[in-house]
C-alpha positions as CSV (number, residue, x, y, z in Angstrom):
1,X,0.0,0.0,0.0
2,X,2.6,2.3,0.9
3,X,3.8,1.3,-2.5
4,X,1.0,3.0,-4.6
5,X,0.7,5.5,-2.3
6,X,4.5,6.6,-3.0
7,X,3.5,5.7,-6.6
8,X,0.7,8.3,-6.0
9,X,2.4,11.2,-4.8
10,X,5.6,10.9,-7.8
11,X,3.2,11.7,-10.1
12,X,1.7,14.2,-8.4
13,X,4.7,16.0,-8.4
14,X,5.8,15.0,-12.2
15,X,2.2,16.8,-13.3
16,X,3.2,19.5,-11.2
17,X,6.7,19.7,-12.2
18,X,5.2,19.0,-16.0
19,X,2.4,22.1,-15.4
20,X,5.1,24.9,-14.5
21,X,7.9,24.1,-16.9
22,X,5.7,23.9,-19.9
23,X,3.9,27.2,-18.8
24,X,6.9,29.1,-18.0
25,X,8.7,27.8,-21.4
26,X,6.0,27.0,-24.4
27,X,4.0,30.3,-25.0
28,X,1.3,28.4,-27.7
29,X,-1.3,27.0,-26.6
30,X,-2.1,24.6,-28.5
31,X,1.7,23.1,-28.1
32,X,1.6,23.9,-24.5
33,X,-1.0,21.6,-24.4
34,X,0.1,18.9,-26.3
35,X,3.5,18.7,-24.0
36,X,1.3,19.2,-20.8
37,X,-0.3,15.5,-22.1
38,X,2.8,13.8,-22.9
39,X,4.2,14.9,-19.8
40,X,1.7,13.3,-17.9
41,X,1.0,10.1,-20.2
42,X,4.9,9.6,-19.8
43,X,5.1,8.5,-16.6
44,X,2.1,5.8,-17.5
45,X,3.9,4.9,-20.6
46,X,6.9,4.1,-18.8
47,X,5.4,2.1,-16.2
48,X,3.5,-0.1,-18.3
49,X,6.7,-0.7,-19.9
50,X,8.6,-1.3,-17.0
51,X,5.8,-4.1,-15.8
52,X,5.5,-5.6,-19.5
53,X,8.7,-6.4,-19.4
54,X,9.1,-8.0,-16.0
55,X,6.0,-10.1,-16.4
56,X,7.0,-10.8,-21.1
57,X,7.5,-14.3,-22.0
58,X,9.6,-13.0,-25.1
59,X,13.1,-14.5,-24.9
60,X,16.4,-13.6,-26.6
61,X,15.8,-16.0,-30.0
62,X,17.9,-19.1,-29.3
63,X,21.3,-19.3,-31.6
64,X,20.4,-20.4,-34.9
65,X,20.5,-24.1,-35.7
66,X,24.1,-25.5,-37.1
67,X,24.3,-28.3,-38.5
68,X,28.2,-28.8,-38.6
69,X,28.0,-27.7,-34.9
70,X,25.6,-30.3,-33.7
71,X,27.2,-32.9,-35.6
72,X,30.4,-32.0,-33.8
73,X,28.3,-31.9,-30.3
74,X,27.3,-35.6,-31.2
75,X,30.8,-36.7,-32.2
76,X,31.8,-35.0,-28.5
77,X,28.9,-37.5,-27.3
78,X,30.0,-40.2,-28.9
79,X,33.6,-39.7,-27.3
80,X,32.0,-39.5,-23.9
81,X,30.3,-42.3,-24.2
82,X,33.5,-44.1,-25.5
83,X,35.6,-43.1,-22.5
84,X,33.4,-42.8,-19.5
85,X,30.1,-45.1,-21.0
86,X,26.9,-44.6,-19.7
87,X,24.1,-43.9,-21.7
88,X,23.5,-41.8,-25.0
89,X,21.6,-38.7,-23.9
90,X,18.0,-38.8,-26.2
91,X,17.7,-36.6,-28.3
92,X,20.7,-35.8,-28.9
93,X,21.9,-32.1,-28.8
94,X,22.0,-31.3,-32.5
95,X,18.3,-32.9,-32.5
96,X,17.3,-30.7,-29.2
97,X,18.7,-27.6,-30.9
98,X,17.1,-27.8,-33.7
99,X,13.6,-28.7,-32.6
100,X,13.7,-25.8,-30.5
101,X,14.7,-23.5,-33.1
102,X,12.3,-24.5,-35.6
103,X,9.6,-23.9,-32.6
104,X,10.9,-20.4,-32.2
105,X,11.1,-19.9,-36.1
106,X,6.9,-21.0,-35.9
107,X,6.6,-18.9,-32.9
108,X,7.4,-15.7,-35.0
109,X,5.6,-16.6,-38.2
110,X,2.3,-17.1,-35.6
111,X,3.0,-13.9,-34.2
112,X,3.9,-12.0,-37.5
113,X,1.1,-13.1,-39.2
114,X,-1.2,-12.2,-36.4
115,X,0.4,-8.9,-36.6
116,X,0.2,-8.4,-40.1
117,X,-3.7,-9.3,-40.1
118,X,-3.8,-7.1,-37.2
119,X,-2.7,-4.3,-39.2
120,X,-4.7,-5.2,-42.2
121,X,-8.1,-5.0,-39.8
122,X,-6.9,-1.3,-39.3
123,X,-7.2,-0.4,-42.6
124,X,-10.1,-2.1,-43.2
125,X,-12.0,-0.4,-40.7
126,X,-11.5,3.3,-41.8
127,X,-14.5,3.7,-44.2
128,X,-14.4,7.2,-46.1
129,X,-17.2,9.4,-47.0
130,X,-18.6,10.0,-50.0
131,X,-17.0,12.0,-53.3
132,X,-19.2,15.3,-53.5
């Protein structure tokens, strides 16, 4: 609670802070305005950012598949095996590698094409008037 109510009074202050250096510096009204509105959306911008990102499942993109690198990760497997035995690990890395890879790869054609449809809806819902 104490929290929020910290939270509170910052912004508070920002608005303030935002309301006297725009009106002593910005003489228009209309731009006065429009800095007096980013000044306080800011704040709200940034901490929606902030939280998105703590609580965003999106990951650095995992290094992109090699083949010549996973076959040398098996060979280094097979060696293992060779000197110290025990069992083959399954799947092996080259195989884990690249079946996480082509998941990511799926993962951002989902989310690309969702974006791109997305985008289309926009410009599908702007209807203009009539010619005179």
């Amino acid at each position: 609670m104490l929290f929020l109510e910290l939270l509170v009074v910052a912004y508070l202050v920002v608005a303030i802070l935002t309301g006297f250096m725009v009106f002593s510096a910005i003489a228009n009204k209309a731009v006065r305005l429009m800095f007096i509105v980013l000044g306080l959306v800011m704040p709200i911008i940034f901490l929606y950012a902030v939280v998105a990102s703590l609580f965003s499942r999106n990951h650095k993109a995992p290094p992109r598949f090699n083949e010549e690198m996973a076959g040398v990760e098996d060979e280094i497997e097979t060696e293992r095996l060779r000197l110290f035995g025990g069992e083959r690990t399954c799947p092996s890395f080259g195989e884990h590698w690249e079946r996480m890879y082509q998941a990511y790869l799926e993962k951002v054609v989902a989310r690309a094409a969702k974006t791109s449809e997305q985008i289309v809806s926009i410009g599908t819902g702007i209807h203009l008037g009539k010619a005179a």
